[in-house]
C-alpha positions as CSV (number, residue, x, y, z in Angstrom):
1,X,32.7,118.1,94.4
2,X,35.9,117.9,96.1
3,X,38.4,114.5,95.8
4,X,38.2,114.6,99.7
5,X,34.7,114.6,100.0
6,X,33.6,112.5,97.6
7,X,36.1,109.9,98.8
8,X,34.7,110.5,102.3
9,X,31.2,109.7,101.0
10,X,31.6,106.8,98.6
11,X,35.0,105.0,99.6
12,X,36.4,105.1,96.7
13,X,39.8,106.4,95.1
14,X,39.8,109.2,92.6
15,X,40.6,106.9,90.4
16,X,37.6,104.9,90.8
17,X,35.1,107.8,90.8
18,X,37.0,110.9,89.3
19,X,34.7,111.8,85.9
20,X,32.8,109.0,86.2
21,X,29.4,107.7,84.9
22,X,27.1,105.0,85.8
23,X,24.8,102.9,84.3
24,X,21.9,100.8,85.8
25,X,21.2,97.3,86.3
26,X,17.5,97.0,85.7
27,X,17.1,96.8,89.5
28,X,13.8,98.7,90.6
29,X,14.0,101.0,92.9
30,X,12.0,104.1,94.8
31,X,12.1,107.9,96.3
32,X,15.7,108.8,95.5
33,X,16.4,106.0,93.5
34,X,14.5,106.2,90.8
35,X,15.6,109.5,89.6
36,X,18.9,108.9,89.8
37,X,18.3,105.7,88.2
38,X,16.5,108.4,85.5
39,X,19.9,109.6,84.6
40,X,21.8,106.7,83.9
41,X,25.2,107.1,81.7
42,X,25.7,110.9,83.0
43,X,28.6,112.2,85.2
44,X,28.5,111.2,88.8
45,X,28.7,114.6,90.2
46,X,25.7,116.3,87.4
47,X,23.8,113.0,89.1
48,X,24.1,113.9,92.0
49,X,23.5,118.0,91.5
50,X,20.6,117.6,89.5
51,X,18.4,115.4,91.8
52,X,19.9,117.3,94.6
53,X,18.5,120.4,93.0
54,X,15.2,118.5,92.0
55,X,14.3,116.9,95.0
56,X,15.7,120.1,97.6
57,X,17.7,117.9,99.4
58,X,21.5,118.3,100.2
59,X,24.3,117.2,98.1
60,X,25.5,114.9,100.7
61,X,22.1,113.1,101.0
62,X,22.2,112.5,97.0
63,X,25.5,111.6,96.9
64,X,25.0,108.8,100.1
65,X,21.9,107.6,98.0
66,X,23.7,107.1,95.0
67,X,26.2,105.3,97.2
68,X,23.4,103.0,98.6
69,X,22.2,102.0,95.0
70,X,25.8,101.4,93.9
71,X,26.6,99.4,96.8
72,X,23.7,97.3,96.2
73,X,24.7,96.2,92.7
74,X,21.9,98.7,91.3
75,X,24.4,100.7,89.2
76,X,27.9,100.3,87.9
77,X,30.2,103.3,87.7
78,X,32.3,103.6,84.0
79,X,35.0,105.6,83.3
80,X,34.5,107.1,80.1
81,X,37.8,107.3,79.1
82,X,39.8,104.5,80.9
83,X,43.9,103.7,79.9
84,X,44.1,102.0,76.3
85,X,47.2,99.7,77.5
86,X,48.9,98.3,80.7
87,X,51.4,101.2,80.8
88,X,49.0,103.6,81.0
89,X,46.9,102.0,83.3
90,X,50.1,101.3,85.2
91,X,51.3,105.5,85.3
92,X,47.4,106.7,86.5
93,X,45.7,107.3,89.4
94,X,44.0,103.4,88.8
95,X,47.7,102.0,90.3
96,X,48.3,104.8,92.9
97,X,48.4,101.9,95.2
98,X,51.2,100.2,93.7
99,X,53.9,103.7,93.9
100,X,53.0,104.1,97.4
101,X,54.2,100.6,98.0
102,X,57.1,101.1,96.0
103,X,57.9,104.9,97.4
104,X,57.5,102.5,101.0
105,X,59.7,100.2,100.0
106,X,62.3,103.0,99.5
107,X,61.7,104.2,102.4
108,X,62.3,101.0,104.4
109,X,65.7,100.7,102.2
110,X,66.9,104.4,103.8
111,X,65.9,103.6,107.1
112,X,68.1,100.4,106.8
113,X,70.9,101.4,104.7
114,X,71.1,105.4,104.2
115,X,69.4,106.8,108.2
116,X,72.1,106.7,110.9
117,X,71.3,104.2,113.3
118,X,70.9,105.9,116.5
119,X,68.3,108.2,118.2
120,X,66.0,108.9,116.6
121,X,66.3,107.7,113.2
122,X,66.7,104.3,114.6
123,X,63.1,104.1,115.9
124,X,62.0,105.5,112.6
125,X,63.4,102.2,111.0
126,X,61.5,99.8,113.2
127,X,58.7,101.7,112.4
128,X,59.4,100.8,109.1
129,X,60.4,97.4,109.2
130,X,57.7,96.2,111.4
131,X,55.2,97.7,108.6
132,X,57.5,96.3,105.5
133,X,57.7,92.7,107.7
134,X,53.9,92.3,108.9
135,X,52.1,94.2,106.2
136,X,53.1,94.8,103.3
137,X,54.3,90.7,101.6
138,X,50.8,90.0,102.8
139,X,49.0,93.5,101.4
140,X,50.1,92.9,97.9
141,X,49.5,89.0,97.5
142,X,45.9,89.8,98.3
143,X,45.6,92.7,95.7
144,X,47.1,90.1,93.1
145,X,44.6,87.2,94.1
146,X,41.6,89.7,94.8
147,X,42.4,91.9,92.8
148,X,38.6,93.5,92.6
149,X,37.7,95.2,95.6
150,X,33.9,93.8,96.2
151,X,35.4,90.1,96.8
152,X,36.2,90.8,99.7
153,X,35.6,93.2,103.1
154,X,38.1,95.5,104.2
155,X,38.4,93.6,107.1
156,X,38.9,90.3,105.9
157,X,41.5,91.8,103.4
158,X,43.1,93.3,106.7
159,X,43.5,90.0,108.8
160,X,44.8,88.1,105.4
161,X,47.4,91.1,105.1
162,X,48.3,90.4,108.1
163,X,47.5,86.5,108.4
164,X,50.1,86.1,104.8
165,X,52.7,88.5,105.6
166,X,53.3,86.3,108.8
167,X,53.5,83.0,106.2
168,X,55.6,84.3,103.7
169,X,58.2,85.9,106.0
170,X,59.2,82.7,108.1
171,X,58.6,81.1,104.5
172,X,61.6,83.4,102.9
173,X,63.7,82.9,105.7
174,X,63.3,79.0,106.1
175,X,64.3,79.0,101.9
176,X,67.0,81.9,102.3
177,X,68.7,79.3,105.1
178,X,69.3,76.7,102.4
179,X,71.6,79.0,99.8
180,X,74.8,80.3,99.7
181,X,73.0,83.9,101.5
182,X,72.0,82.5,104.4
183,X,69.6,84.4,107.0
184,X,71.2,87.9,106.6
185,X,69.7,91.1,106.6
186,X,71.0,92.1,103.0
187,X,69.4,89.0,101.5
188,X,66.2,89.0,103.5
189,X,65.9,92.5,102.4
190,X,66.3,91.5,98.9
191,X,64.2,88.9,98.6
192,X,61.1,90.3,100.7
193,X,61.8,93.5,98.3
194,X,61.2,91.6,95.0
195,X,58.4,89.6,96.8
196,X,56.3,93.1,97.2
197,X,57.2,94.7,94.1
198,X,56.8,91.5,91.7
199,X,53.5,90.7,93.2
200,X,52.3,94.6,93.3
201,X,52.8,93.9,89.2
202,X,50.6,90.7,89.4
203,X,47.9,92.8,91.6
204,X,48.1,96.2,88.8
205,X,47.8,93.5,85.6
206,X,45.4,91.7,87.2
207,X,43.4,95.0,88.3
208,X,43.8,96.3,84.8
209,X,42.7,93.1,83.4
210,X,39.3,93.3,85.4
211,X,38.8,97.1,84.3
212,X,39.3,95.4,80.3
213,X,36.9,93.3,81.0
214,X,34.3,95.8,82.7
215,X,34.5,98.2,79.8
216,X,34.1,95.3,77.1
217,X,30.4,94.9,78.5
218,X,29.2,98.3,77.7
């Protein structure tokens, strides 16, 4: 199964589903279900080809019942073979989220201080900035406090991005006007720079912590 498709049909990273198994939660269930309740602790995608083959339906209608059950807190997906330490889990596809955040960062940092600031580089940077200023302070205090992604929806963790960012900017500033700095764009870049990146650590420790605990259960 592709990484496209099966993150089309579950939601999920390939992180979260690449080689993974599953393995039920005593929850009874019927048609579909049950068989691929049957093959608990195999690979997701043998899962979903074998009842797929069994049952004659399509791939994509095994794959979206497995989804169902999993959604419903019926089964659990495990990687097999998850990162042994925080580095690791750190440099795999689990914290993918964190190096696009960081690579953004960066990018906000050449738009400010290596682009030329006309046309149309210029629009490229409030692009940027409005992304780095609204989003992103926001985006990774709620990956550090919620850390696991069932907690909440997407669009509650949307509006809190959003709701945050707005809080911790005039926040920085307010505290930025009482130092030697002052409201300046060098130290308001700074200091909403370490904001992201330090609390991107929290969310990736807190993330791995949570994936420590999961496996610890089996």
């Amino acid at each position: 199964m592709s990484l496209a498709w099966r993150k089309r049909l579950f939601g999920q990273s390939a992180a979260e589903d690449e080689g993974n198994s599953f393995e039920k939660e005593g929850v009874q269930t019927n048609t579909l279900e049950d068989d691929m309740l049957w093959h608990s602790g195999e690979m997701v995608i043998e899962v979903v080809g074998h009842v797929a083959s069994a049952k004659g339906v399509t791939i994509e209608e095994a794959a979206k019942s497995l989804n169902r059950i999993y959604e419903d807190g019926k089964v659990r997906f495990i990687d097999p073979s998850p990162p042994q330490s925080f580095l690791s889990y750190l440099t795999s596809f689990y914290s993918i989220w964190y190096w696009f955040v960081v690579c953004f960062v960066f990018l906000v940092f050449a738009s400010i201080y290596l682009l030329p600031q006309s046309y149309p580089f210029i629009y490229f940077r409030y692009a940027a900035g409005a992304i780095f200023i609204l989003f992103l302070p926001g985006y990774v205090l709620i990956e550090a406090l919620y850390p696991k992604a069932v907690e909440l929806e997407k669009l509650e963790r949307f509006a809190l991005d959003i709701g945050l960012s707005l809080a911790i900017v005039p926040l920085t500033g307010l505290l930025l006007n009482y130092t030697p700095w002052g409201i300046r764009l060098d130290p308001i870049f700074s200091s909403l720079c370490g904001i992201v990146l330090v609390f991107g650590i929290v969310g990736v420790w807190r993330k791995y912590s949570y994936l420590k605990i999961e496996h610890s259960k089996r």
